[in-house]
C-alpha positions in Angstrom: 125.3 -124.6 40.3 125.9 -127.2 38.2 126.5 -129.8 40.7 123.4 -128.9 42.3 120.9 -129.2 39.1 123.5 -132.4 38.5 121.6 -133.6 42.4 118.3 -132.6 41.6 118.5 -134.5 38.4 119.0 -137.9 40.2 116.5 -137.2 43.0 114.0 -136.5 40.3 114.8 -139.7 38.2 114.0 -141.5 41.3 111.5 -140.1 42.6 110.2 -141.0 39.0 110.9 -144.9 39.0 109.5 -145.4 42.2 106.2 -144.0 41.1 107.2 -146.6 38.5 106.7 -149.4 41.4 103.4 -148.5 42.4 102.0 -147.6 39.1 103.6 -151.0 37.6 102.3 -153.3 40.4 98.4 -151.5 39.7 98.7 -152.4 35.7 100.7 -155.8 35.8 97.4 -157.0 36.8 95.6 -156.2 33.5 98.5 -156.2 31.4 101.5 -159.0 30.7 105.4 -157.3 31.5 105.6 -157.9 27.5 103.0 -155.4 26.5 104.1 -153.1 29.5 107.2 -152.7 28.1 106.6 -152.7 24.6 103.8 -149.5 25.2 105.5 -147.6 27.7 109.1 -147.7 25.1 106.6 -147.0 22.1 105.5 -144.0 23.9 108.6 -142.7 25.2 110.5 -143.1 21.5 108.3 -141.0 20.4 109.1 -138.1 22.5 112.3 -138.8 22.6 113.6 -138.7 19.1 112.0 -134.5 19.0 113.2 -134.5 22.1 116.8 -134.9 21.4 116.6 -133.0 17.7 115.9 -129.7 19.7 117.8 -129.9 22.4 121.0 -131.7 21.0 120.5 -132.0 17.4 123.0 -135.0 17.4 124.6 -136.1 14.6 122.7 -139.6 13.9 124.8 -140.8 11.4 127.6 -140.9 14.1 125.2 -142.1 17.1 124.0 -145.0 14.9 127.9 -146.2 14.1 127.3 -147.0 18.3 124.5 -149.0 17.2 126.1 -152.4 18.6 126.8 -151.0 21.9 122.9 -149.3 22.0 121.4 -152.0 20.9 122.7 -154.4 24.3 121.7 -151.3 26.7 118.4 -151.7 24.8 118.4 -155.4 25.4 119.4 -154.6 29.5 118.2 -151.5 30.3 114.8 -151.2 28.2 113.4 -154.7 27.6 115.3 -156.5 30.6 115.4 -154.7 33.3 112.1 -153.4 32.7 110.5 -157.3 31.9 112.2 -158.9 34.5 110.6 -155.8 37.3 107.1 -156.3 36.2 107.3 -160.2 36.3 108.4 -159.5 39.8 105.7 -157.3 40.6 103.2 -159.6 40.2 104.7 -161.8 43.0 106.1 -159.1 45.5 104.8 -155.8 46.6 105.8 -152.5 45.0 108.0 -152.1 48.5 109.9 -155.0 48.4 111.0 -155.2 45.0 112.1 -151.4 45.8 114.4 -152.4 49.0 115.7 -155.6 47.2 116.8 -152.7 44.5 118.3 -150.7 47.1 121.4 -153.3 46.8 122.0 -151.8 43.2 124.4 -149.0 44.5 126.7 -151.5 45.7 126.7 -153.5 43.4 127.6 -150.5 40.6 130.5 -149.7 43.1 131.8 -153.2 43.0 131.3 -153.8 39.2 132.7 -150.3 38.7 135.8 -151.2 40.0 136.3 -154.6 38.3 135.4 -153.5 34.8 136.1 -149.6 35.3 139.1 -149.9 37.3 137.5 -147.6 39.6 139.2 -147.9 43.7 137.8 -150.8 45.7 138.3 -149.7 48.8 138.0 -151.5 52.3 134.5 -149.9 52.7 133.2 -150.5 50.0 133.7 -154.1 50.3 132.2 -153.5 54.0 129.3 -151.8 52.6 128.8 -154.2 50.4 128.6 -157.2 53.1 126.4 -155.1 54.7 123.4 -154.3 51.9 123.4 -157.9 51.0 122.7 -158.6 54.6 119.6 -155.9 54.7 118.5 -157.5 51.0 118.6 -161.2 52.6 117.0 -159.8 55.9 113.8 -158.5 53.4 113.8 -161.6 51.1 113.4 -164.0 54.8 111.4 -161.8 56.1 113.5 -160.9 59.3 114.5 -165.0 60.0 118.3 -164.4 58.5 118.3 -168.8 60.1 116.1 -169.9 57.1 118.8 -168.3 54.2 119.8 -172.1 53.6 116.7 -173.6 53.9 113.6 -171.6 53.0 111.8 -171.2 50.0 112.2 -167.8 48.7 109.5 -165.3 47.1 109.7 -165.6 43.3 109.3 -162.0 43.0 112.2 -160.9 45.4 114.7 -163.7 43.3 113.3 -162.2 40.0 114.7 -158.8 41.5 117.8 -159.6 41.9 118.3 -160.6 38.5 116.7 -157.3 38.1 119.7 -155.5 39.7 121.7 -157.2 38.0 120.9 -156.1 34.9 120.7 -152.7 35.9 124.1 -152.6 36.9 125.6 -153.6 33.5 123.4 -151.4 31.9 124.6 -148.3 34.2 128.3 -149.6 33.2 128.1 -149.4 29.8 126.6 -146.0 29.7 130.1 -144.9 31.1 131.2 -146.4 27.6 129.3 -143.8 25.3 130.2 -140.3 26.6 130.4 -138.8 23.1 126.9 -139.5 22.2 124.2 -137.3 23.9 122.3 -138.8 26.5 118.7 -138.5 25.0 119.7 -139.5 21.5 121.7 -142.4 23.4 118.4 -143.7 25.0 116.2 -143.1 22.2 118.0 -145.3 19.5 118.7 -147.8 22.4 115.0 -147.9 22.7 113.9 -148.0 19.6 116.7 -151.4 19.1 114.9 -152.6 21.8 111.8 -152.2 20.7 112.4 -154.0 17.3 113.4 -157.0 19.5 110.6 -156.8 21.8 107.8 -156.9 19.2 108.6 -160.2 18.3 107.3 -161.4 21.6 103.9 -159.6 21.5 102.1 -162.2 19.1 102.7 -164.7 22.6 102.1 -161.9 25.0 98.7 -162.5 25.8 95.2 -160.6 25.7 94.6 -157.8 24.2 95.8 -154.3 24.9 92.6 -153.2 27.6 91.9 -149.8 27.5 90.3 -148.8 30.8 91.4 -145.6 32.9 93.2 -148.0 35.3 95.8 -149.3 32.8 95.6 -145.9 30.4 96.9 -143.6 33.7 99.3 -145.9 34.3 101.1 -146.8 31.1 100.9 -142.9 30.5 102.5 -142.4 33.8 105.6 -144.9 33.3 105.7 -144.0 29.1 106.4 -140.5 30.8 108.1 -140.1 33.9 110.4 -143.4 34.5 110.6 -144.0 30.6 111.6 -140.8 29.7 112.8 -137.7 32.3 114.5 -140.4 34.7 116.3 -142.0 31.6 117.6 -138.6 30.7 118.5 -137.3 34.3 119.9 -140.7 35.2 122.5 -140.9 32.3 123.1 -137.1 33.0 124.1 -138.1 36.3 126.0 -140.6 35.4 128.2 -138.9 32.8 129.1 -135.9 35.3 129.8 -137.6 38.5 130.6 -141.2 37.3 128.2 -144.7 37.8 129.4 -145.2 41.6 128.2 -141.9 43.1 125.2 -141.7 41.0 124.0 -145.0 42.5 124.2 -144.3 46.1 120.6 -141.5 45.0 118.9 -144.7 43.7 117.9 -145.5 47.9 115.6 -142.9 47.1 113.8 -145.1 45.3 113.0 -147.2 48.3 112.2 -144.0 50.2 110.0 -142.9 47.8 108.4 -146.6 47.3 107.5 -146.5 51.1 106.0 -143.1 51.4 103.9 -143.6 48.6 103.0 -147.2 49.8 102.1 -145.9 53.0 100.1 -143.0 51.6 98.3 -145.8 49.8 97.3 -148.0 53.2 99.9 -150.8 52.5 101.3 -152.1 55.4 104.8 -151.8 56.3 106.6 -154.6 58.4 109.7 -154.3 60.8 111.9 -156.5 58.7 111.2 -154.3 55.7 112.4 -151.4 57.8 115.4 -153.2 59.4 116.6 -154.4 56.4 116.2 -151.7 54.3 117.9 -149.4 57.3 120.9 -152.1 56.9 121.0 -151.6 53.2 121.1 -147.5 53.2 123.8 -147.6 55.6 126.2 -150.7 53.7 125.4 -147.8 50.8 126.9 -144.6 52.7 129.6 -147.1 54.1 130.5 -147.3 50.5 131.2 -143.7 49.8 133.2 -143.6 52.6 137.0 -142.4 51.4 138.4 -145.6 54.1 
């Protein structure tokens, strides 16, 4: 039973940050990735903090003696993984930022097993090969003859650096087992947060409150910022950073259903290569 609520956990969280692609790509428009991040965390901490007293009621003079460790999965996971998406967003679609993401599972299984000492096995490597090839089939658009010589989407490249970050963020939260999850990403937050605010003042225009950008900061304050934070980690404590990142395909799946449901269009390199990418994913969890 546990197992399965441990599942439904990771479906949920992403489930939750794709809706994060879609609502992100509707507000970067109106907003700068600055602001985006700084109001979505503000809004999250403050759930978060009650959140974790009630359900936990962690022992903050022992979570803050992790401060240092907080603070830099503050620096990835909240302000630059989060920044670096919604500068993305406003030069890719929602869809292919999502299947350039898709690589993320192999690249926590490779990381994993150079800084975790988790097994590298031959498919893994294999699986590997084989996402990159789907990514860099999406980021040419099909033409895998132009990887030396074309000019790449800005967007797609900031992704990557995206992923990257993502990875060492998921990594570290392997690091921090004895502090509860929520109380982990609030104070992690909240460190982040005192960083990010001194970037607002160059940030841009003001804050515009419309429906448009109110839905959809509530939305990623909410869903992404908060419930697929706390499943995600949950995930990742129970069954460990490589199996947890094989769910986050769903995000891609997700993406393009709710792209599709929106009337974007959907190319056949997009599908190929994201195809490629799920399959280098379940060639990594192969026991081989």
């Amino acid at each position: 039973m546990k197992q399965r609520r441990i599942y439904l956990f990771l479906i949920l969280a992403n489930l939750f940050w794709a809706g994060n692609y879609i609502f992100g790509k509707m507000v970067v428009s109106e907003l700068t990735p600055v602001q985006m991040t700084f109001f979505r965390w503000t809004i999250a901490i403050c759930i978060l903090f009650p959140i974790s007293q009630i359900v936990e009621k962690p022992k903050w003079k022992e979570v803050w003696k992790k401060w240092p460790i907080l603070l830099l999965m503050g620096l990835l996971g909240v302000i630059g993984y989060n920044f670096l998406l919604y500068v993305a967003l406003r030069f890719t679609s929602s869809l292919n930022a999502s299947l350039v993401n898709a690589m993320n599972p192999a690249l926590i299984v490779c990381f994993a097993a150079l800084f975790l000492k988790e097994p590298l096995t031959l498919s893994r490597m294999v699986g590997l090969l084989m996402s990159l090839i789907g990514v860099l089939l999406v980021l040419t658009n099909g033409q895998l003859g132009m990887i030396f010589r074309t000019v790449y989407n800005v967007g797609d490249m900031l992704m990557l650096a995206a992923i990257s970050v993502w990875t060492a963020y998921s990594l570290l939260g392997r690091r921090i087992k004895e502090i509860p999850p929520i109380a982990a990403i609030a104070v992690s937050a909240l460190l982040g947060l005192f960083v990010l605010v001194f970037f607002l003042p160059t940030s841009g225009n003001p804050f515009p409150l419309n429906g448009r950008v109110v839905i959809g900061i509530l939305y990623i304050g909410l869903f992404p910022s908060i419930l697929s934070f706390i499943f995600w980690n949950a995930g990742i404590r129970e069954i460990g950073a490589s199996r947890a990142g094989v769910y986050m395909n769903l995000i891609t799946v997700f993406t393009a259903i709710m792209s599709v449901a929106m009337g974007n269009p959907v190319h056949l390199s997009q599908i190929i290569g994201g195809l490629i990418v799920f399959a280098g994913v379940y060639v990594t969890t192969l026991k081989v």
